[in-house]
C-alpha positions as CSV (number, residue, x, y, z in Angstrom):
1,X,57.5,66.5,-25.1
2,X,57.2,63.8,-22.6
3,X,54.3,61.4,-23.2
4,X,54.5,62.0,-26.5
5,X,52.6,65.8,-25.7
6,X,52.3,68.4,-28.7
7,X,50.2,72.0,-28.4
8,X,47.5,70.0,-30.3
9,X,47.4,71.6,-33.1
10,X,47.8,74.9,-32.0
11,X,48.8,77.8,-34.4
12,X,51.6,80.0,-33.2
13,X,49.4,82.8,-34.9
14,X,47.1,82.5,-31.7
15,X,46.7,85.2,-30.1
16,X,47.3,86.1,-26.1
17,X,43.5,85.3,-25.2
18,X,44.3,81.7,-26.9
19,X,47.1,81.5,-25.4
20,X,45.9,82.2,-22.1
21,X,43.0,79.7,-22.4
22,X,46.0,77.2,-23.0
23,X,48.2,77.6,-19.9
24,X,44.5,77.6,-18.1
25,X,43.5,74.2,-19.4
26,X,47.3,72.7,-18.7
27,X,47.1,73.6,-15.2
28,X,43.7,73.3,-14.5
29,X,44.6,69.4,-16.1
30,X,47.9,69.1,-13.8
31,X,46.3,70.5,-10.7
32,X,43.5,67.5,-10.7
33,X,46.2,65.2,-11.4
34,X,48.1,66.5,-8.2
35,X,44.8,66.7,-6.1
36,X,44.6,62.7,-7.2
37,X,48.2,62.0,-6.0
38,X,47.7,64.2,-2.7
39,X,44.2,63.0,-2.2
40,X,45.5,60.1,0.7
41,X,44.9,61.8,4.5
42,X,48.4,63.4,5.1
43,X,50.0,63.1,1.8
44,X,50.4,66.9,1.1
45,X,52.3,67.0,5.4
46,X,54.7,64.3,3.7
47,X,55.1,65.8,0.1
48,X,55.8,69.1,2.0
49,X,58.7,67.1,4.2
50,X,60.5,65.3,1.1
51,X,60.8,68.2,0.0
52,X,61.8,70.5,2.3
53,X,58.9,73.0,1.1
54,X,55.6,74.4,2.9
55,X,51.9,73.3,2.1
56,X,51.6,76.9,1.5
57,X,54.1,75.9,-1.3
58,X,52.2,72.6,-2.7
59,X,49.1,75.0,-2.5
60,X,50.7,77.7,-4.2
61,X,50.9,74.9,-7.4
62,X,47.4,74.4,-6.9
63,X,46.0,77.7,-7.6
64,X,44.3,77.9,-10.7
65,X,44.9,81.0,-11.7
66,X,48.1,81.6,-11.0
67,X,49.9,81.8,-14.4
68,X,53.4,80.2,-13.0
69,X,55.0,76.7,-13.2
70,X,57.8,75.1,-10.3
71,X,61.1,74.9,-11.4
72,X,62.6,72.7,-13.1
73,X,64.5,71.0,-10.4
74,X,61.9,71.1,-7.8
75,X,59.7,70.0,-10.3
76,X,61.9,66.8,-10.9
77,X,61.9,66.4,-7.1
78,X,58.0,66.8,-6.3
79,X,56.8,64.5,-9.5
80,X,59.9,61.8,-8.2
81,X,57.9,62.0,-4.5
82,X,54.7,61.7,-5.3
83,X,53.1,58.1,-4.7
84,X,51.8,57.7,-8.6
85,X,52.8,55.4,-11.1
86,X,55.1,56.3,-14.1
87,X,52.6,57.2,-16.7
88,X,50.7,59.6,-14.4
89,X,54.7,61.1,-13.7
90,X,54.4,61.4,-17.4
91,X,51.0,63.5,-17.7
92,X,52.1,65.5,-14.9
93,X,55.4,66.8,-16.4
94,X,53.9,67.4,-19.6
95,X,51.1,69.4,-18.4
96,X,53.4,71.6,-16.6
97,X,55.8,71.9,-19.4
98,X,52.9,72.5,-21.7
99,X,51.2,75.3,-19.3
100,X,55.0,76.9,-19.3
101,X,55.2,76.4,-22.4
102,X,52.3,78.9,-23.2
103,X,53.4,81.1,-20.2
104,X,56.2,82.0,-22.5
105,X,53.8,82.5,-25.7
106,X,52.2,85.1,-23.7
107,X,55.3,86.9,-22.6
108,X,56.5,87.0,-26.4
109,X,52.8,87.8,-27.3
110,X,53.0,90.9,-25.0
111,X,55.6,92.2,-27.1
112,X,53.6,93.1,-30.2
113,X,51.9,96.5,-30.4
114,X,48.2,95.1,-30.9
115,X,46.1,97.6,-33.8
116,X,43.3,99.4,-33.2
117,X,40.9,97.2,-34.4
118,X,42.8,94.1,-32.4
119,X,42.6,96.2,-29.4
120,X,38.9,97.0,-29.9
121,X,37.5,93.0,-30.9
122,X,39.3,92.3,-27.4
123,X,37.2,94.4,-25.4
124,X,33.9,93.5,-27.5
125,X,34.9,90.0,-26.1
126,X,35.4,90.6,-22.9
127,X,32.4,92.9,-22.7
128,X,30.4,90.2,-24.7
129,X,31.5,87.4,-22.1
130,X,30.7,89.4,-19.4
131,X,27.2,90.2,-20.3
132,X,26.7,86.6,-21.1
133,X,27.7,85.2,-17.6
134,X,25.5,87.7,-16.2
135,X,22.7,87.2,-18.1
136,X,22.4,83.3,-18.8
137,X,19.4,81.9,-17.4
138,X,21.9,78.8,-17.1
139,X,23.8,78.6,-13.9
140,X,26.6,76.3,-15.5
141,X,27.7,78.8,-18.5
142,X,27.7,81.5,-16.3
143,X,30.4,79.8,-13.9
144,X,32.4,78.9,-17.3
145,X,32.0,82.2,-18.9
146,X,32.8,84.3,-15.8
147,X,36.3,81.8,-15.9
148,X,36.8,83.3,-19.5
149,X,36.3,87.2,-18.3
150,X,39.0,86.6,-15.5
151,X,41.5,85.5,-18.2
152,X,40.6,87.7,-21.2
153,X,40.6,90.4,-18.6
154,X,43.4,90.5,-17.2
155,X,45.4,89.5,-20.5
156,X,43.7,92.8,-21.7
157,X,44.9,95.2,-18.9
158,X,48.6,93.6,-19.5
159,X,49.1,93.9,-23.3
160,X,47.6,97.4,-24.6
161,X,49.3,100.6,-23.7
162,X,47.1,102.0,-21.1
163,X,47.5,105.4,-21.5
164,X,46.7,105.3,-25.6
165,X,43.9,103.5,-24.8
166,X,42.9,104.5,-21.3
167,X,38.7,104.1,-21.8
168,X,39.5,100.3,-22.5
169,X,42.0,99.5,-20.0
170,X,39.7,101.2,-17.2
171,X,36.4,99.2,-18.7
172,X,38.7,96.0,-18.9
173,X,39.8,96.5,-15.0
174,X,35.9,97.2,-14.0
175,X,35.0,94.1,-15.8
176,X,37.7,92.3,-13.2
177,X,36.5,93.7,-10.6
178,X,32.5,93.0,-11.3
179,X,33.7,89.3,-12.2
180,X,36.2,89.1,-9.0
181,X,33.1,90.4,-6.9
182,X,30.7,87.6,-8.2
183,X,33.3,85.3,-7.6
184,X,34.0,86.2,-4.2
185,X,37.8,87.1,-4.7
186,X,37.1,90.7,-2.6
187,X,40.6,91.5,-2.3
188,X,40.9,91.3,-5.8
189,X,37.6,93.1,-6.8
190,X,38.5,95.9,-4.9
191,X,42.4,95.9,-6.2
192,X,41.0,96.4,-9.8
193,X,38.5,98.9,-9.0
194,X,41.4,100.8,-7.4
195,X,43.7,100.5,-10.0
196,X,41.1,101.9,-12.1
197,X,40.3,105.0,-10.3
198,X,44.0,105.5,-9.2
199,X,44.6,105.4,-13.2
200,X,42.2,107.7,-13.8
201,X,42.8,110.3,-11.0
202,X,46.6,110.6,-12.3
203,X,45.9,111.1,-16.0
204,X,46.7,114.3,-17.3
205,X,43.3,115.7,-18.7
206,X,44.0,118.0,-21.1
207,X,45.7,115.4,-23.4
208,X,42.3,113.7,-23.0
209,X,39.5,116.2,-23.8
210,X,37.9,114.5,-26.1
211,X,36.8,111.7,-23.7
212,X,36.5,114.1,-20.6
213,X,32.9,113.1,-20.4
214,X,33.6,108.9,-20.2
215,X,36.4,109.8,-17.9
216,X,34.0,111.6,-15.3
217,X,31.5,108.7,-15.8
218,X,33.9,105.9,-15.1
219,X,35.9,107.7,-12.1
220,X,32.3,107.5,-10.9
221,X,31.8,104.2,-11.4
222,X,35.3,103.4,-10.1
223,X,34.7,105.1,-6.8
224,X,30.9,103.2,-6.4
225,X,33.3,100.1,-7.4
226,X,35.7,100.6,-4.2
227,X,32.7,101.5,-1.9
228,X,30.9,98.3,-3.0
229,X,34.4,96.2,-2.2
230,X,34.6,98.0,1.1
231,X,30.7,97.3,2.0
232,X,31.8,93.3,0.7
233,X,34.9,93.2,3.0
234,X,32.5,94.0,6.3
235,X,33.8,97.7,6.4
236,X,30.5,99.7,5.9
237,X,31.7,103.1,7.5
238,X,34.3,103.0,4.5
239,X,31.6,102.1,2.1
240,X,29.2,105.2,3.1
241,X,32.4,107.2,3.0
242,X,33.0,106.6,-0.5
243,X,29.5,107.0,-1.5
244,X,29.4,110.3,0.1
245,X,32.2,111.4,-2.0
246,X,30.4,109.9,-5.3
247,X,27.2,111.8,-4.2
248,X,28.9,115.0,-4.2
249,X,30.3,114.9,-7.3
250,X,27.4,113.7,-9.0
251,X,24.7,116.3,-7.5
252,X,25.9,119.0,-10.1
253,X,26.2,117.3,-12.9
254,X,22.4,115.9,-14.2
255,X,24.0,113.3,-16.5
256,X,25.8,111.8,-13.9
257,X,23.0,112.2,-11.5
258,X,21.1,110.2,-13.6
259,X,23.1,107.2,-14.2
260,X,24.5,107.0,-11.0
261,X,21.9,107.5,-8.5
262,X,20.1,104.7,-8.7
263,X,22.9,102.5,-8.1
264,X,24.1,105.0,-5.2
265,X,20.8,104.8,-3.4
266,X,20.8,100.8,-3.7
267,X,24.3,100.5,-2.2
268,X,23.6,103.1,0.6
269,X,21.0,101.2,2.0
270,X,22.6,98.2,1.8
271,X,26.0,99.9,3.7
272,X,23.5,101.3,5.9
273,X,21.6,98.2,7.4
274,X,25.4,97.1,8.2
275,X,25.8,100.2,11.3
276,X,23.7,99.6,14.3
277,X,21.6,102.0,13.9
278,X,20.0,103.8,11.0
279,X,17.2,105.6,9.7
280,X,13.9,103.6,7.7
281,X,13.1,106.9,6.6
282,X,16.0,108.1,4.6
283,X,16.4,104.7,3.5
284,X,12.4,104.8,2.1
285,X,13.5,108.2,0.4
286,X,16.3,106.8,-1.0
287,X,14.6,104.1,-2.6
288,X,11.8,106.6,-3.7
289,X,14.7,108.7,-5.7
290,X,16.2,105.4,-7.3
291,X,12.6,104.8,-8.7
292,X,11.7,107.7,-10.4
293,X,15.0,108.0,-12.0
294,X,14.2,104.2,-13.3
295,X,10.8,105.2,-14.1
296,X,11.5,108.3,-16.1
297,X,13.8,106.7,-18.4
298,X,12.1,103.3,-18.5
299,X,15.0,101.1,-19.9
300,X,14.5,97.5,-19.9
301,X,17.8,96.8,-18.1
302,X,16.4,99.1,-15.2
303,X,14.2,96.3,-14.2
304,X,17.6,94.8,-12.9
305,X,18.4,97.5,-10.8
306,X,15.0,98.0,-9.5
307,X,14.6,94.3,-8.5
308,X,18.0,95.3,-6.5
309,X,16.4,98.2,-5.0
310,X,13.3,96.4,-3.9
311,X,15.9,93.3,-2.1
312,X,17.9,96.1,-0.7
313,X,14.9,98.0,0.9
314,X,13.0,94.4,1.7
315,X,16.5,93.7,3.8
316,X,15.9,97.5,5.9
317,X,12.5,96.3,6.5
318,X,13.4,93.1,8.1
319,X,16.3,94.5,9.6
320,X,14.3,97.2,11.7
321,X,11.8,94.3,12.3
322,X,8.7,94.9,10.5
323,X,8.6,91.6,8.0
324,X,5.3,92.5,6.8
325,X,6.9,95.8,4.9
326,X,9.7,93.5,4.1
327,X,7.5,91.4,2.1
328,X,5.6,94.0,0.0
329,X,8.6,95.4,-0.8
330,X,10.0,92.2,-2.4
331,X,6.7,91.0,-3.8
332,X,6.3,92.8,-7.3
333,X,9.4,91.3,-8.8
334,X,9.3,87.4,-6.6
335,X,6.9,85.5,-9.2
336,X,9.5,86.9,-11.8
337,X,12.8,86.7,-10.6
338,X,13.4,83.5,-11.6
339,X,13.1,83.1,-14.9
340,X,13.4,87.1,-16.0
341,X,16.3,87.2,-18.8
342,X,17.5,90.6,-17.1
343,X,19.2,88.8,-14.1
344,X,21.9,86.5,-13.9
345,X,22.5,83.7,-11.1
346,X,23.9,85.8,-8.5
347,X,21.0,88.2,-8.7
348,X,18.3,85.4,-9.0
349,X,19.8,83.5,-6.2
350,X,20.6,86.9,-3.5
351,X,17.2,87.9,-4.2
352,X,15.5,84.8,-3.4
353,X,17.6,84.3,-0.7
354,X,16.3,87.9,1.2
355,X,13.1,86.2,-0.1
356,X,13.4,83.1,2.2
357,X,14.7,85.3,4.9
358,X,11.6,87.1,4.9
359,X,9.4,84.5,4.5
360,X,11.0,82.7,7.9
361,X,10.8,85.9,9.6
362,X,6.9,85.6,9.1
363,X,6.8,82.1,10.3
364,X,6.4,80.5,6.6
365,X,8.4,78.0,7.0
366,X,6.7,76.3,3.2
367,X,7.8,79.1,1.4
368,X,11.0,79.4,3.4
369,X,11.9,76.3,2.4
370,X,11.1,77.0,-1.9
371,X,12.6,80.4,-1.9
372,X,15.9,78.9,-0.2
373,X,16.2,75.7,-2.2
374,X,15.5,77.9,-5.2
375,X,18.4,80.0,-4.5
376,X,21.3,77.3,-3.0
377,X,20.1,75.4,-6.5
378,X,21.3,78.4,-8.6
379,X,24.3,79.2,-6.3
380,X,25.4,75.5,-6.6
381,X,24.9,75.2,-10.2
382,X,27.0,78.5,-11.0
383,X,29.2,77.7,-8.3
384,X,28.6,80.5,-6.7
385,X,30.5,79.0,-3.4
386,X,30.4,82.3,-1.6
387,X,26.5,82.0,-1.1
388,X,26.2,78.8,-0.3
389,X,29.0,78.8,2.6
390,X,27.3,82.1,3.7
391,X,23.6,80.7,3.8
392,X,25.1,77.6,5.9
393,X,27.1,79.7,8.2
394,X,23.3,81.6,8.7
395,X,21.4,78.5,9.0
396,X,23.1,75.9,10.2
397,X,22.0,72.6,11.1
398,X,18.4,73.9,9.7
399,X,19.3,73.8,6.9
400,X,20.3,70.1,6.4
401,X,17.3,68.8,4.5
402,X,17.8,71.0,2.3
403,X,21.3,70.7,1.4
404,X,21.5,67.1,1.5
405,X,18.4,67.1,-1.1
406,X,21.2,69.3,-3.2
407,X,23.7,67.1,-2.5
408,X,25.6,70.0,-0.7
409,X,25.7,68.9,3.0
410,X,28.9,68.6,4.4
411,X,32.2,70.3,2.6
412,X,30.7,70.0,-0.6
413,X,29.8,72.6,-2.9
């Protein structure tokens, strides 16, 4: 290899996960060499001329995830062009090759028929990742892990045969989609959660009796999953849509009921508080309903979705003007939020930023100011970059202080 590059050490037993984690650290290593050589004001405009490509092109090398290398004579042609010296030329083309290199490991990879038991440990990882990010009380590892759940993921859905493993390759696009949602990649979080219910709608049932049950639950979950992308893409009249349709499918089925409703009722009310006008009052009994589900069957991971329900209802409040019911509605789980084990950074930081919102509303501009550095803290840490552009899109030039204290003013993030 050029530069004297091997696989270091790498077994050709690995499997695609591995392999995967490969071609991601080669070009996530060639990508900040390219950022280096493009970093000079109008470098990329020039680049793009030499070459007779487009920036969308040069940008289009630059994405992280996407699992392709240039060719090999426009590669020749772009490292030749850029203003670097030889032995960055060097690292450049080896990282690329290196990156294609394992590209082609995973095609070959693809080709074995994976066991039951392979097929199973995957899932357990992604499923273990996944819970991790979520859950970390550190902001850092969560950014990290929720990296690993994109790849393991979507190696997952591309190596098993979906239809003799359909409960896995629907759990492994939902996983996708949660990840893609935290993330901030909406058009993908809703493409996954479509492909899973689009699966799942054309399977022919009676070869799947046996899992009839877990098919019902995850076409439900599925179907919450597109109405949640649509509410995230600004389109709440689709969102209530969907959630209508979850809601009557659910209301005659009391196992369903049960482990659905509570996340219906949250998402409702936050589609709701999106139309111009709505009702307090079904909101309030919505958030009633979601509470004695929660409190009749008292699992500790409910406190996660009742902490939810309290932000979501906190948000009607203040959006119908009454800050005062805003505030009590937030108040039992605030002292907590921070440092519960239950809730992972986008939760802590979401929640603290209705929090702050609240807190302004009511003129205290003390607390205003904890709750919001609280939450742009997490956000940066777990680069969460979504919530932080939002939050300065809100706030603006008031919110300076406090992003320069973070050492997030400007374009940084």
């Amino acid at each position: 290899m050029p530069g004297g590059y091997a696989t270091g050490g790498v077994s050709c037993a690995m499997d695609i996960f591995d392999w995967y984690r490969v071609a991601e650290i080669h070009r996530a290593t060639y990508i900040a060499l390219l950022n280096g050589a493009l970093a000079v004001p109008g470098a990329k405009q020039q680049l793009a001329q030499a070459l007779g490509i487009s920036e969308r092109y040069i940008r289009y090398l630059r994405d992280l995830f996407d699992v392709r290398s240039p060719n090999a004579a426009l590669l020749q042609r772009l490292i030749a062009a850029l203003p670097i010296d030889d032995e960055q030329r060097l690292d450049i083309v080896g990282h690329i090759e290196l990156a294609r290199e394992a590209n082609h490991r995973i095609t070959q990879t693809r080709r074995v028929v994976l066991t039951d038991a392979e097929v199973s440990e995957a899932l357990h990882q992604l499923n273990l990742a996944h819970h991790i990010a979520n859950t970390t009380p550190d902001p850092l590892q969560a950014r990290a892990v929720y990296t690993a759940t994109v790849y393991r993921g979507v190696a997952l859905i591309q190596v098993i045969d979906a239809y003799r493993y359909p409960l896995v390759f629907v759990q492994a696009c939902l996983r996708l989609y949660e990840t893609q949602s935290v993330r901030n990649h909406r058009g993908d979080a809703l493409y996954y959660a479509k492909l899973a219910c689009e699966f799942i709608e054309n399977l022919d049932r009676a070869e799947y009796r046996s899992v009839q049950d877990q098919l019902d639950s995850y076409w439900c979950r599925t179907l919450i999953a597109q109405a949640v992308a649509y509410n995230n893409l600004e389109l709440p009249k689709l969102a209530i849509t969907a959630y209508a349709n979850v809601s009557a499918f659910i209301a005659h089925d009391d196992r369903l009921y049960a482990e659905w409703k509570p996340h219906l009722c949250r998402d409702v009310i936050g589609a709701s508080i999106k139309q111009p006008r709505f009702s307090i009052r079904d909101l309030e009994q919505l958030d009633r309903e979601a509470r004695a589900i929660c409190e009749r069957r008292g699992a500790a991971t409910d406190w996660v979705i009742l902490c939810m329900q309290a932000r979501a209802l906190g948000r009607a409040y203040l959006r119908a003007g009454n800050s005062q019911k805003a505030h009590w509605a937030i108040r039992p789980y605030l002292d907590s939020i921070a440092s519960t084990p239950y809730a992972g950074p986008l939760h802590k930081s979401i929640y603290l930023k209705t929090a702050a919102a609240i807190s302004r509303a009511q003129g205290d501009l003390v607390s205003w100011h904890a709750h919001m550095r609280g939450a742009l803290s997490i956000a940066r840490d777990a680069k969460l970059v979504h919530q932080i552009q939002e939050t300065k899109r809100v706030y603006g030039a008031e919110l300076t202080p406090i992003l320069e204290e973070l050492g997030l003013a400007g374009d940084r993030v």
